[in-house]
BAKOLGU-38013 format. One record per residue (C-alpha): x, y, z. Coordinates in Angstrom, 2 decimals. Each point is the difference from the previous one (the first is absolute). Example, Ala and Ser with C-alpha at 12.3 -4.5 7.8 and 13.67 -1.06 7.14 Angstrom:
! residues 2
+---------+---------+---------+
|      px |      py |      pz |
+---------+---------+---------+
|   12.30 |   -4.50 |    7.80 |
|    1.37 |    3.44 |   -0.66 |
+---------+---------+---------+
//
This chain:
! residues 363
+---------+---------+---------+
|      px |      py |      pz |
+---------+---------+---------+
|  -27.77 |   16.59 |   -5.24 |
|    2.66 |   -2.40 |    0.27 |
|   -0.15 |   -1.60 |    3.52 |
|    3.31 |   -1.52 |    1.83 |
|   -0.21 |   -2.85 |    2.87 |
|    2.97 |    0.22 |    2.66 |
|    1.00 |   -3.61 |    1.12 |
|    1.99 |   -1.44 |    2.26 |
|    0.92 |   -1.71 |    3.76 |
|   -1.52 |    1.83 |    2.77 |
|    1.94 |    2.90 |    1.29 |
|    1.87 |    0.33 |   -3.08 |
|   -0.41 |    4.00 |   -0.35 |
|   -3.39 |   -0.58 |   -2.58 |
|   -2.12 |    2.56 |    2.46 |
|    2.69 |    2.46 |    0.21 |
|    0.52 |   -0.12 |   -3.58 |
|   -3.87 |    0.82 |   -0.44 |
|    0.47 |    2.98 |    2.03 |
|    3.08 |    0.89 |   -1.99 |
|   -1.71 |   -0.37 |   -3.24 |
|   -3.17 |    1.20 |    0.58 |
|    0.37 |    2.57 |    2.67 |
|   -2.67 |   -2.38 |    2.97 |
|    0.49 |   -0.87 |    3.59 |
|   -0.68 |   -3.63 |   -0.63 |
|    1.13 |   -1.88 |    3.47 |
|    3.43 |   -1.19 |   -0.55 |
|    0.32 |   -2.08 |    2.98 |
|    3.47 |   -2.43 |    1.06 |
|   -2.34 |   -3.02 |    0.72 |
|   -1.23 |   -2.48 |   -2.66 |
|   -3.65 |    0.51 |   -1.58 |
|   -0.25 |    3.90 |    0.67 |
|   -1.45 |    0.07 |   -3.28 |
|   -3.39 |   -2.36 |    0.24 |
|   -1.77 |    2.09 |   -2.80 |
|    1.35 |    1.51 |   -3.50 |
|    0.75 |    3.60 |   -0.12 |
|   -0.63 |    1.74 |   -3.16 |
|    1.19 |    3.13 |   -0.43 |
|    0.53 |    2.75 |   -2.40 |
|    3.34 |    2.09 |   -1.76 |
|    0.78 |    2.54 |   -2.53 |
|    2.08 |   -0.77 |   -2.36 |
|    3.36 |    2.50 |    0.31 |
|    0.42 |    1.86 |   -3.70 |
|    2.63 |    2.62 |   -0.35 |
|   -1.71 |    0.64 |   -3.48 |
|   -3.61 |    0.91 |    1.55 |
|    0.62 |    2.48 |    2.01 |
|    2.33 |    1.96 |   -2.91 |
|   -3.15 |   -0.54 |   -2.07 |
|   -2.30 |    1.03 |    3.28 |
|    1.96 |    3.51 |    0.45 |
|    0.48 |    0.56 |   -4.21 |
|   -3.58 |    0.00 |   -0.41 |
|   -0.56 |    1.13 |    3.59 |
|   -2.19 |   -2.21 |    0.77 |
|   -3.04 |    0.49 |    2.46 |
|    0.50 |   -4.01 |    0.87 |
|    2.64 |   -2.85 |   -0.25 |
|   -0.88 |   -3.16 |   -0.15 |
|    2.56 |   -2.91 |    0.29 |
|   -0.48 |   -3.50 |   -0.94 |
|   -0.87 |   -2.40 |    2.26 |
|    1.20 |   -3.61 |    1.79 |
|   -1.58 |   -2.26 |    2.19 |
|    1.92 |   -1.81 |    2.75 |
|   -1.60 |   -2.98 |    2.02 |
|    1.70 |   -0.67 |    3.32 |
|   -0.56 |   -4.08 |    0.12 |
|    0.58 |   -1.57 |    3.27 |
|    2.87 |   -2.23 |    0.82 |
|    0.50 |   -3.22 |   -1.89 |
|    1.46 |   -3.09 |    2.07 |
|    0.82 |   -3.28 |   -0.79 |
|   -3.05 |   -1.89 |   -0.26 |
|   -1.67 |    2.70 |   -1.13 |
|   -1.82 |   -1.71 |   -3.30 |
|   -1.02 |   -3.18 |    2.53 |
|   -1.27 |    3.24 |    2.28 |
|    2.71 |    0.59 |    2.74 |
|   -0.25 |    3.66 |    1.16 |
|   -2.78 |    1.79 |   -1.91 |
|    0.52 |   -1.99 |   -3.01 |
|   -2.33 |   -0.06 |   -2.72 |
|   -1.84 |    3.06 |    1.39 |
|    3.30 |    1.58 |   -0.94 |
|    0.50 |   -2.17 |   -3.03 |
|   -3.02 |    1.20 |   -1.91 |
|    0.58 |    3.82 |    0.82 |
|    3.49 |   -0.78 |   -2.76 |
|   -2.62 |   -0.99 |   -3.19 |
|   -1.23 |    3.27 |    0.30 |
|    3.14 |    2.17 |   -0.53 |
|    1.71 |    0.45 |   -3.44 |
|    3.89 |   -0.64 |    1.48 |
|    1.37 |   -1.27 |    2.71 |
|    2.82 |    1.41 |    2.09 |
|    1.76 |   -2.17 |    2.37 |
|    1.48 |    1.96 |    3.10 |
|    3.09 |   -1.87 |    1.60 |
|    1.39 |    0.59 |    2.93 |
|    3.65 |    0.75 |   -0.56 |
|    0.32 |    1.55 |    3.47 |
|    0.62 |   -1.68 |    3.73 |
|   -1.12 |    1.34 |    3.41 |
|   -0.22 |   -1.50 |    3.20 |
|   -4.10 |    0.46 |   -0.31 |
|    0.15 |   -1.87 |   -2.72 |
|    2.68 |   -2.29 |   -0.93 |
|    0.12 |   -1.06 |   -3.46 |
|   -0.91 |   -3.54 |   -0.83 |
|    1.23 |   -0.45 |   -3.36 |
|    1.84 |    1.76 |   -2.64 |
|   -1.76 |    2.19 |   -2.26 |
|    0.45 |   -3.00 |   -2.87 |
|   -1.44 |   -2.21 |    2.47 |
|   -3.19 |    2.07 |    0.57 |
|   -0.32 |    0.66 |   -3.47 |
|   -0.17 |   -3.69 |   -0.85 |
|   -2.41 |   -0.77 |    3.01 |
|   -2.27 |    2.74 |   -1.40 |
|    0.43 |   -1.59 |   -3.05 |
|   -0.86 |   -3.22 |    1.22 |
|   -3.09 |    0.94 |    1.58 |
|   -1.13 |    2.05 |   -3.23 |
|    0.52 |   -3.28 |   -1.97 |
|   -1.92 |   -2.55 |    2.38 |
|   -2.69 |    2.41 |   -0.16 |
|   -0.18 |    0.40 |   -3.76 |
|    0.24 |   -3.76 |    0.34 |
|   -3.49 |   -0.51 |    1.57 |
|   -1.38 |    2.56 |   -2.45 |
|    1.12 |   -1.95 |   -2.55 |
|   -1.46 |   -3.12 |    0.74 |
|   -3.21 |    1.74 |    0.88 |
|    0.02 |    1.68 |   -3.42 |
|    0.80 |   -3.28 |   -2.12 |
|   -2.72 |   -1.96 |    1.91 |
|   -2.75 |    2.51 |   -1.31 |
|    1.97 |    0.15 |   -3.29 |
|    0.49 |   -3.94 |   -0.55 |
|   -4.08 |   -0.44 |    0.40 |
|   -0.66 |    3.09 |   -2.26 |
|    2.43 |   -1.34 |   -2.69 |
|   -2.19 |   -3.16 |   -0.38 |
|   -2.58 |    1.05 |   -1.89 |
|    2.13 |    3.88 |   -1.69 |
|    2.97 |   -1.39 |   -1.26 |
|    1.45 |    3.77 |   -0.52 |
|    0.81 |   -0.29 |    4.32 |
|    2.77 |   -2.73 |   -0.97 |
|    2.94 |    2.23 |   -0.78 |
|   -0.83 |    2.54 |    3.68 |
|   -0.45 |   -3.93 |    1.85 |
|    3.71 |   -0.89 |   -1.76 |
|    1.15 |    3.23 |    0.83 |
|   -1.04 |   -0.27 |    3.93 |
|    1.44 |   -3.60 |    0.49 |
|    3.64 |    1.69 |   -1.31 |
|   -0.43 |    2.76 |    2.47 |
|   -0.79 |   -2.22 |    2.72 |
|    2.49 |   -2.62 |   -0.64 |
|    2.78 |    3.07 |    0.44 |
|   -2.06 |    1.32 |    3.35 |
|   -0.33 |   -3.13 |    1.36 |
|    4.40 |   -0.05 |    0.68 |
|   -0.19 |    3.40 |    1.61 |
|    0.93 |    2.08 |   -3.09 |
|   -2.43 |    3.53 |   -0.80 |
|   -1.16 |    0.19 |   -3.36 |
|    2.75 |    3.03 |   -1.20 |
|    2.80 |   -2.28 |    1.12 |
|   -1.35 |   -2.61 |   -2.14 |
|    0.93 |   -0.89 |   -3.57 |
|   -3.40 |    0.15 |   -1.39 |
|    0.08 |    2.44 |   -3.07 |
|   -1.44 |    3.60 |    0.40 |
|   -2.60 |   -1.14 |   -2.59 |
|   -0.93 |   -2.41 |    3.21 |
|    0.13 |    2.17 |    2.50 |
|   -2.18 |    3.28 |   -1.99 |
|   -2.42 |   -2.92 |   -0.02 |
|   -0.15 |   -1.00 |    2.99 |
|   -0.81 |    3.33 |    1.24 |
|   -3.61 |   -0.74 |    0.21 |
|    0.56 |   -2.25 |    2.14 |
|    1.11 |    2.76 |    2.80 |
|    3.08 |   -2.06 |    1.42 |
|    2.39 |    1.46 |    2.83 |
|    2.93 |   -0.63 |   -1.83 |
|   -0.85 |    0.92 |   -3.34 |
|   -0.10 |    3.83 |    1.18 |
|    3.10 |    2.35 |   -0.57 |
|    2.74 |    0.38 |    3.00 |
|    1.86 |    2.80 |    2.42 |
|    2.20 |   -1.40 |    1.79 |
|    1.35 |    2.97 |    3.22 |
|    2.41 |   -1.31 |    2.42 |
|   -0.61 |    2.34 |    2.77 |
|    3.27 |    0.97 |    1.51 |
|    1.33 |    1.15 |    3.35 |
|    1.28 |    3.65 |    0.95 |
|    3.36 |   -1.92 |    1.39 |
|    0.07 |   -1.18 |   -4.04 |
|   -0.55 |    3.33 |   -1.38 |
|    2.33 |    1.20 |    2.27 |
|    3.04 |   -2.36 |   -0.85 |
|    0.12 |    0.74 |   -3.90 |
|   -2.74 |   -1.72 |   -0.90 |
|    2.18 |   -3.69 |   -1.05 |
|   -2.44 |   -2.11 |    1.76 |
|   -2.69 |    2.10 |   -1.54 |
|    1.28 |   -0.70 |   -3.66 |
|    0.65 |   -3.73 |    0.80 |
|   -3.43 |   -0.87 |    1.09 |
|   -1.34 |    1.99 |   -3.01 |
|    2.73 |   -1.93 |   -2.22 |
|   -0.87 |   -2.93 |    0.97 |
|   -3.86 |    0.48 |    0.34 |
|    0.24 |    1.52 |   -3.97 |
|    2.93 |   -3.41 |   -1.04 |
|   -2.76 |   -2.08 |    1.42 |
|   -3.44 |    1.32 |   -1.58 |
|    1.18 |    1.71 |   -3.17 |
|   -3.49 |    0.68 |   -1.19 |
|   -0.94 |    2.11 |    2.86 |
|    0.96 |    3.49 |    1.10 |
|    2.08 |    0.19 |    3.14 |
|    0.80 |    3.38 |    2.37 |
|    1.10 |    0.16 |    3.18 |
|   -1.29 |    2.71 |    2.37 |
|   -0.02 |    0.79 |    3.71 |
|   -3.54 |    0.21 |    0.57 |
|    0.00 |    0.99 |    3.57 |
|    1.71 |    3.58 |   -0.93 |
|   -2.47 |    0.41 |   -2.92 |
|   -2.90 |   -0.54 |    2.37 |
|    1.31 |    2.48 |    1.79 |
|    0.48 |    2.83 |   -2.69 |
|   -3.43 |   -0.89 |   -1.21 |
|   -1.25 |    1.02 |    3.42 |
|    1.21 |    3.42 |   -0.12 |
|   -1.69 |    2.95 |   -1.47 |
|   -0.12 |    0.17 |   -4.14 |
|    2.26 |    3.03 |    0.35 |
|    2.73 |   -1.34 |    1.92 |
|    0.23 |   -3.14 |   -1.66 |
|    2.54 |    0.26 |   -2.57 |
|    2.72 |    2.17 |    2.15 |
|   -0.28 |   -3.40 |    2.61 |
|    0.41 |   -2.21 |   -3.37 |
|    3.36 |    2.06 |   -0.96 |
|    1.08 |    0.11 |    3.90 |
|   -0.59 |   -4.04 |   -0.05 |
|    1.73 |   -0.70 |   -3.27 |
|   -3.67 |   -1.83 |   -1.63 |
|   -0.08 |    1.85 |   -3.09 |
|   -3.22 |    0.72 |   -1.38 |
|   -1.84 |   -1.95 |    2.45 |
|   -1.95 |   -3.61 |    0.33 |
|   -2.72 |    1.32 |   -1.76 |
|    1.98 |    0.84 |   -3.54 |
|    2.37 |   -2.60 |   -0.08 |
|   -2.89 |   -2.67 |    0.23 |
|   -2.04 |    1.63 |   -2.41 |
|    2.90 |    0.17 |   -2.34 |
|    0.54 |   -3.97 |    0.52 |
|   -3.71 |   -1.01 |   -0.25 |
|   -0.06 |    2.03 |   -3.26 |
|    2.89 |   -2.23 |   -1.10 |
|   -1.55 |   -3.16 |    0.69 |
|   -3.48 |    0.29 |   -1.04 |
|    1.27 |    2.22 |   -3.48 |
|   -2.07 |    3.11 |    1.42 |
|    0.55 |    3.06 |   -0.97 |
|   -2.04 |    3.89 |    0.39 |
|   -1.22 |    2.78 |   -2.18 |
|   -1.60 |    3.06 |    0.70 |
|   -2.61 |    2.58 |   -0.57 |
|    0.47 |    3.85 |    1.15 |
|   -1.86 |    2.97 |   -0.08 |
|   -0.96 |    2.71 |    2.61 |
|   -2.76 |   -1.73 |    1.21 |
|    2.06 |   -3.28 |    1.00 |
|    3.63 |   -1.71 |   -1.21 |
|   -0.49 |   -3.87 |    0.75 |
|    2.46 |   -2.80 |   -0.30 |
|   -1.83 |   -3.30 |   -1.76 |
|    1.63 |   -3.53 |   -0.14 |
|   -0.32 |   -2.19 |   -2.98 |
|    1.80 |   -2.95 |   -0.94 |
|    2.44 |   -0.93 |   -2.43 |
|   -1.41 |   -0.41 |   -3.73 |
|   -3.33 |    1.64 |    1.17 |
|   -1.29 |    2.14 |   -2.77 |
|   -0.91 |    4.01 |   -0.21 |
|   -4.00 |   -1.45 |   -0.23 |
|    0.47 |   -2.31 |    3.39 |
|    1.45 |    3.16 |    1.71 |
|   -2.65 |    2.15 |   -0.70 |
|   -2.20 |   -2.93 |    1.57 |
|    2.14 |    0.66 |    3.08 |
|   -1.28 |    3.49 |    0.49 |
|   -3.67 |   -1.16 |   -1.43 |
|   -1.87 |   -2.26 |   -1.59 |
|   -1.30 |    2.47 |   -2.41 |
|    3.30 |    1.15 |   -0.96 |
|    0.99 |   -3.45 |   -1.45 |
|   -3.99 |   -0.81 |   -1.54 |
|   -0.16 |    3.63 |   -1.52 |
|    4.36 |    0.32 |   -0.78 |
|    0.72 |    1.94 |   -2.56 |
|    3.93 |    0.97 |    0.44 |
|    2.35 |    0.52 |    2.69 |
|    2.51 |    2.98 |   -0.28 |
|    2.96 |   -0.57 |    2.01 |
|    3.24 |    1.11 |    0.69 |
|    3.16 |   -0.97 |    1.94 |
|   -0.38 |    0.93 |    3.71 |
|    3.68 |    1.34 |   -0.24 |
|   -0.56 |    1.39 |   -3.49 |
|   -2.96 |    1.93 |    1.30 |
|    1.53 |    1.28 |    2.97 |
|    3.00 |    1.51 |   -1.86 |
|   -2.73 |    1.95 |   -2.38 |
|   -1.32 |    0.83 |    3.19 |
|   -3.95 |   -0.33 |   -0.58 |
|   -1.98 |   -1.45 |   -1.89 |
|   -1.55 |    2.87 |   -1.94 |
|    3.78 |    0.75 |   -1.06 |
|    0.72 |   -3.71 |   -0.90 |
|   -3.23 |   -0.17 |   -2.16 |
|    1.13 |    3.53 |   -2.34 |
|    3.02 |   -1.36 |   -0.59 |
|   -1.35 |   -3.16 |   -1.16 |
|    1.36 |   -2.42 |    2.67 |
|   -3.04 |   -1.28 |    0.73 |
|   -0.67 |   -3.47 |   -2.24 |
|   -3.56 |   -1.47 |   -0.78 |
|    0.46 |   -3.54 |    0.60 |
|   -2.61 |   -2.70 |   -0.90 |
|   -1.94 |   -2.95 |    2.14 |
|    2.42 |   -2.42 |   -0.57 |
|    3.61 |    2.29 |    1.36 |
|    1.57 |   -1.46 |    2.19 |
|    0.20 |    1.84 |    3.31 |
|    3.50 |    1.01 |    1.03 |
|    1.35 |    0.63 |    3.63 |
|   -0.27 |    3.82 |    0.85 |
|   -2.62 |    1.21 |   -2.60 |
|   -1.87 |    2.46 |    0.79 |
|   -3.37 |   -0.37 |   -1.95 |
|   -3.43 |    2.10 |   -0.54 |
|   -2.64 |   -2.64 |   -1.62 |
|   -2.24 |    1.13 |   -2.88 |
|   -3.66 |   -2.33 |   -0.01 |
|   -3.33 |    0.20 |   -1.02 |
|   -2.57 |    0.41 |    3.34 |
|   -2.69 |   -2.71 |   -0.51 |
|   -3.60 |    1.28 |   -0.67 |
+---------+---------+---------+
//
């Protein structure tokens, strides 16, 4: 389950984003350090495609896919020398899969905003690097003694003095010019900045309510100045709020407020951009269920998802379209009219099938 870190200063809406996202009542406090301890909460991935599958097969059970979001206390400056919580904070980060930076793109008289939302990115990015930094060196230490007496440690020891030479002048590893050969490898190394990026400015009402320029110029220039990461601006305060309310009620107050589909889905359809995710399904009366996979992952790795005895014992996946199937309208219908292909181990999942795995059960 893939596993998202929310970054940035204190009071910068990463609480109230939680709650918007996941639905909680995490304390979302206007005084620095509310948040001494990482939240980790749970969502359900929105799917327009599940629940036409869910009532087509009428389903006794849907099952969405899943996220995990980890609120992460406020970062300061200082923070990888351990100002404020510091590396208490800092190692909570290595555990997540991507990071998203919340910036404060809003100003109240509670809290007055210190820098720009560039600015805070680049101090988070600062911090991030100085950290990885001191990893570094730790890591080439052990690695410089080991690579005495095995040669074969020479190239990961070459490779750690060139990332530490570019973290040593402030700059995170996915700003850097090292190749993504480099950086693949250096992910077992478990760096900060060597994770994929969010970026969410987190705008005011008063910005929503003016047209939304201000809202498209922090984003524009948030998105001009990290290129490689995906950028959204929100007001998190009125998502918090919707998230609050009943299930039921819920999307009338997203219409009434002008938000769309909702925190929830227009996160999940960005973190599916940036870490090349995408879903299939299963669906039958007992249950329809929503599965990620990622890109390239075979029909054999997907039947791992469900179980490991599907991918040992795997036979043949027969699969269909999602929207293919639902035009048929079942799958009974889609099968006698010989919709329904036979695909090997090695196929090559595609976004939206809708698969029924054939395997032999171990003895």
């Amino acid at each position: 389950m893939e596993r998202f870190g929310l970054v940035g200063f204190p009071n910068s809406g990463k609480s109230s984003l939680f709650n918007a996202l996941t639905g909680s009542s995490a304390l979302a406090a206007p005084f620095p350090f509310a948040t001494k301890e990482a939240h980790v909460g749970m969502a359900a991935v929105p799917d327009r495609r599940l629940n036409l599958l869910a009532e087509m097969s009428s389903s006794a059970k849907c099952t969405p896919a899943q996220v995990q979001f980890c609120d992460i206390g406020g970062i300061v400056e200082g923070a990888s020398q351990g100002e404020g919580l510091g590396n208490q904070l800092l190692s909570h980060i290595r555990e997540v899969e991507a990071i998203v930076y919340v910036l404060q793109v809003f100003e109240t008289k509670d809290l007055p905003q210190e820098h720009d939302p560039l600015s805070q990115l680049h101090i988070l990015e600062m911090e991030l690097s100085l950290a990885d930094f001191d990893s570094t060196q730790r890591q080439l230490e052990r690695r410089t003694r080991q690579a005495r007496s095995d040669p074969s440690m020479r190239e990961e020891v070459a490779l750690l003095e060139k990332a530490a030479q570019v973290l040593a002048e402030g700059v995170p590893i996915y700003r850097s010019e090292l190749s993504d050969e480099e950086k693949i490898a250096l992910s077992a190394n478990f760096l900060l900045t060597n994770k994929p990026i969010m970026v969410l400015a987190n705008l005011g009402e008063e910005i929503l309510e003016t047209g939304g320029s201000a809202a498209g110029n922090s984003t524009a220039d948030l998105g001009e100045d990290l290129p490689q990461a995906e950028v959204m601006g929100m007001c998190v305060r009125l998502e918090e709020e919707v998230a609050q309310l009943p299930s039921e009620d819920q999307g009338e107050m997203l219409q009434e407020l002008g938000l769309g589909e909702g925190a929830l889905a227009e996160f999940a359809s960005a973190a599916r951009k940036l870490l090349s995710l995408y879903t299939f399904f299963t669906t039958g009366e007992k249950e329809s269920r929503a599965w990620t996979f990622k890109a390239g992952s075979t029909a054999r790795e997907c039947a791992g998802a469900i179980h490991t005895d599907f991918e040992k014992g795997f036979i043949r996946a027969e699969t269909i379209a999602c929207e293919d199937l639902l035009a048929i309208g079942s799958w009974t219908a889609a099968k006698q009219a010989g919709k329904i292909r036979a695909e090997g181990r090695d196929y090559l999942t595609q976004d939206g099938d809708v698969m029924e795995f054939r395997f032999t059960a171990p003895r």
